[in-house]
N, C-alpha and C positions, 0 to 999 in steps of 0.2 A: 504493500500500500504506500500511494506516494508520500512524503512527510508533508509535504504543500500543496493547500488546495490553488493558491497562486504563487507564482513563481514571474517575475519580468525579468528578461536578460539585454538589457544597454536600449529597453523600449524607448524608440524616438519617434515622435509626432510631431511635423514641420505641415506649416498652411502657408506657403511660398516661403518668404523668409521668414517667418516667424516662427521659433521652435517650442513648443508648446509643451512637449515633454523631453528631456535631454540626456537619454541614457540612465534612463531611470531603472534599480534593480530591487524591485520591493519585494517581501518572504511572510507569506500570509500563510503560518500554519494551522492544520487542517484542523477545524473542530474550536478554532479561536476567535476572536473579535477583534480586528487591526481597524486604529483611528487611523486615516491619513489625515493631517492638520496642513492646511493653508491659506493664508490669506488670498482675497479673492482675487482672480486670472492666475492663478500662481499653477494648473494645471487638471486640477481637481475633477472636476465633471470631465475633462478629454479621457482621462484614465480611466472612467468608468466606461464611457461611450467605444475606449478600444476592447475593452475584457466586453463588454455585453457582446459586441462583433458588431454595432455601429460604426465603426469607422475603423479603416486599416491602418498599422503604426506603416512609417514610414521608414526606417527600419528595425532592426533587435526584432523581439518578441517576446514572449510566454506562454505559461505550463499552466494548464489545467488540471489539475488532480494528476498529472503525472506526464499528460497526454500536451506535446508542442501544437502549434498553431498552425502548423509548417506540415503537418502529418495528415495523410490521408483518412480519413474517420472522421477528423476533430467536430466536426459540425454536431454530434452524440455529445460530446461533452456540456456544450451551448445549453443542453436542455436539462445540465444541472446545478443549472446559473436562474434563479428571481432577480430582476432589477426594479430596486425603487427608486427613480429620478424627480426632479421636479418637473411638473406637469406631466404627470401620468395619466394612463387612458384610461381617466377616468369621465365617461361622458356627463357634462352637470344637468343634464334633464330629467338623467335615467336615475332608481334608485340604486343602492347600494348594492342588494343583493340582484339585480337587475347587468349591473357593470360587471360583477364578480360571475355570472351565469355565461356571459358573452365572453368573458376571459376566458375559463372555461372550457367553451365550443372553441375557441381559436386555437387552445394549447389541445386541443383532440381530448380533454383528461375523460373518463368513460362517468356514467353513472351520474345520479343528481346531489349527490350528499357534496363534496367538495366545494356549494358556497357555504354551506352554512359549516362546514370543521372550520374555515378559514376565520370567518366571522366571530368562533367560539375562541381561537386562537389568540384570535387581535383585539379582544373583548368588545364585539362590535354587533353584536347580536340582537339590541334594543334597539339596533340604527338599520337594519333592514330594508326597510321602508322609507327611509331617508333618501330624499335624491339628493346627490353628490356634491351639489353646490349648494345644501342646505346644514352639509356637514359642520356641525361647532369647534371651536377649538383646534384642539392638535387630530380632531377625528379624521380628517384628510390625510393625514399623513399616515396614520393607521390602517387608514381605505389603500392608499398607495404602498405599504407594506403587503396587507392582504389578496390585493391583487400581482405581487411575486410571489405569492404563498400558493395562489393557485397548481400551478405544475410540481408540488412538492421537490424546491430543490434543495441541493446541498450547499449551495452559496449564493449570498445574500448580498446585494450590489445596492448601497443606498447613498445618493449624493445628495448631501446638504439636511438630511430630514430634521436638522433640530434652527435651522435657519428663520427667525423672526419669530417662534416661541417663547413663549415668560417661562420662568423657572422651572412652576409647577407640572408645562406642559411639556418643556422638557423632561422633566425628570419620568413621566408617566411614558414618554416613548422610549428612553434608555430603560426601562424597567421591563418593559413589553421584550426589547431586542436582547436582555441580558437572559431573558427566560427562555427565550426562544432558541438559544446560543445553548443555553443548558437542557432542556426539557430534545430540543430534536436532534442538539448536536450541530446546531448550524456553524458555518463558515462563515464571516458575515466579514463584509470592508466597508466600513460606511467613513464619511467625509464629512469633516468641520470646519469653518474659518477658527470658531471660538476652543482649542482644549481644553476649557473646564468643559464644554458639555459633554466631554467621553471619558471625563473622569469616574471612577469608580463600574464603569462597564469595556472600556477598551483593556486589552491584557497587551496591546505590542502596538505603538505610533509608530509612522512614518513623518518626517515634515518636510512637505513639499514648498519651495521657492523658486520661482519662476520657471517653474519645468523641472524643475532639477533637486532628484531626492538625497536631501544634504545628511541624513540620520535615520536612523531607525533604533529607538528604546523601547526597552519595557516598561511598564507602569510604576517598575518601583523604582528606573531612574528618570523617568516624566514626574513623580512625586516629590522626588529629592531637588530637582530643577527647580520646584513651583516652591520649593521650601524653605531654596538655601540662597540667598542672595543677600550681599556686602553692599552697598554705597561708601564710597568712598570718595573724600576731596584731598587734591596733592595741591603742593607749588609747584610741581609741574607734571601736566597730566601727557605728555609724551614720554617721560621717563617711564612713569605707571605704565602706557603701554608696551615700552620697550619689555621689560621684564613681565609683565603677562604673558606676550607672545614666545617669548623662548620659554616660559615655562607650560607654555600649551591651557593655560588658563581661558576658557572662555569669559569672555567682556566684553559690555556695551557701552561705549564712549558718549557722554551725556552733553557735557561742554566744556569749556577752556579748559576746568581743574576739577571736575568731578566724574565720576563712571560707574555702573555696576558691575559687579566679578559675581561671575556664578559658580556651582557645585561647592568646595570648604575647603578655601584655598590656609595654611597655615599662616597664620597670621603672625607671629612673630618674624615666622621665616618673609613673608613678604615686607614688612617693614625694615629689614635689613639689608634686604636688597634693594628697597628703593634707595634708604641712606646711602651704599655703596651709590647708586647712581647722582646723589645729590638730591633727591631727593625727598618731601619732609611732608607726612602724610599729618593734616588738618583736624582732618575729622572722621570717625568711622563709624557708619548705622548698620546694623544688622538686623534686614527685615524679609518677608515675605513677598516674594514675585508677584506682580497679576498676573493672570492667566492670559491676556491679552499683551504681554509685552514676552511670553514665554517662544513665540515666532524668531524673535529676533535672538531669546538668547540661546534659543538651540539648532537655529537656522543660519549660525556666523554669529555677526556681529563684533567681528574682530575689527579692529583698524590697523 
């Protein structure tokens, strides 16, 4: 059995000049939950559009459950791929169980029982009767889970789904996808701009910038990032950098004389070395990352 339900080998996606994704090698193992995080254009929805088989990379490739892209068959694999995108086929006139019956007939699935398992799945079962565009809250996103759910796959393709929800309603669609992860065994890659929303349900990030997959952590070093951050002011904040970068320290250079150092950098030992450079650290706060500035400090942010 393959170890990866996905696997990309140097996947590149160019739209004339514009390279959209850049040799990207992402390891989505089987039966896990990978966040990819990035701010937006940074490639996110094209990654999903090439694994669904919307659009062909332009070169590299990847592994489905074992099986290249490149191989004769692979089109069998496709149908063990759900994709939740934004705007999904979800017609807004028809009701719920009405969209999910038409999915359904398209995926060939046999029998009448598979809207309503999907519906009991995504807890959507009192929304039946609901047409599409009357759906509340995060229940669209639910409906657009549901309707990958239909062809029972084993990987679960979702871009953006926590994009313009409040806390609550995030938290009720990361609980849905962390059950689902558990209860069927799903493989699931779903997309954030924001990494606190796949906190406490992604088990492995990716962080994607401009194309280009800079990192891949697990949750308990995406935890330690979110939790270890120095502020720091010098009299001279070139020095500061000098000595960060030969020590391989990640930093975010803030202005003339201040910056953040992430992961837990030794503190004595760095004050020593800036003396040896000349120079004379001001002042030092030891605080908590946002979760919105965590792009920059695990995506670069070196100068």
């Amino acid at each position: 059995m393959a170890e990866y339900a996905v696997e990309t080998k140097d996947l590149t996606k160019q739209f004339g000049r514009i390279v959209a994704l850049d040799k990207v090698n992402l390891h989505l193992t089987r039966g896990t939950v990978y966040g990819l995080v990035g701010k937006n254009g940074s490639g996110k929805s094209t990654l999903i559009r090439v694994l669904a088989g919307l659009s062909k990379p332009t070169s590299g490739g990847y592994v489905l459950f074992g099986r290249e892209d490149s191989q004769k068959g692979f089109s069998s694999e496709r149908k063990l791929i759900g994709v939740a995108a934004e705007g999904a086929a979800l017609v807004p006139g028809e009701t719920l169980e009405a969209n999910l019956k038409r999915q359904c007939g398209l995926l060939g699935i046999p029998g009448k029982n598979r809207p309503a398992e999907v519906m009991k799945l995504t807890g959507l079962t009192e929304f039946a009767k609901t047409k599409a565009a009357k759906l509340p809250e995060e229940k669209p996103v639910l409906a657009a889970i549901a309707m990958a759910l239909c062809g029972n796959p084993d990987l679960l393709l979702l871009d953006g789904p926590f994009e313009g929800l409040g806390a609550q309603q995030r938290a009720s669609v990361a609980a849905l996808l962390s059950s689902l992860n558990r209860e069927l065994e799903l493989s699931i890659l779903v997309t954030a701009s924001d990494p606190e929303s796949l906190f406490g349900l992604a088990t492995r990030y990716g962080i994607l910038t401009h194309g280009d997959l800079v990192r891949e952590l697990s949750s308990e070093e995406m935890k330690a990032a979110q939790e270890t951050a120095l502020r720091v002011k010098v009299s001279d904040v070139n020095a500061l950098a000098r000595v960060l970068v030969a020590k391989d320290i990640r930093h975010r250079i803030l202005d003339a004389d201040t910056a953040d150092i992430y992961g837990k950098p030794q503190i004595t030992e760095l004050v020593m070395a800036l003396a040896k450079e000349g120079c004379d650290v001001l002042e030092l706060e030891e605080r908590t990352e946002r979760a919105e500035n965590l792009l920059d400090a695990l995506g670069g942010g070196k100068v």
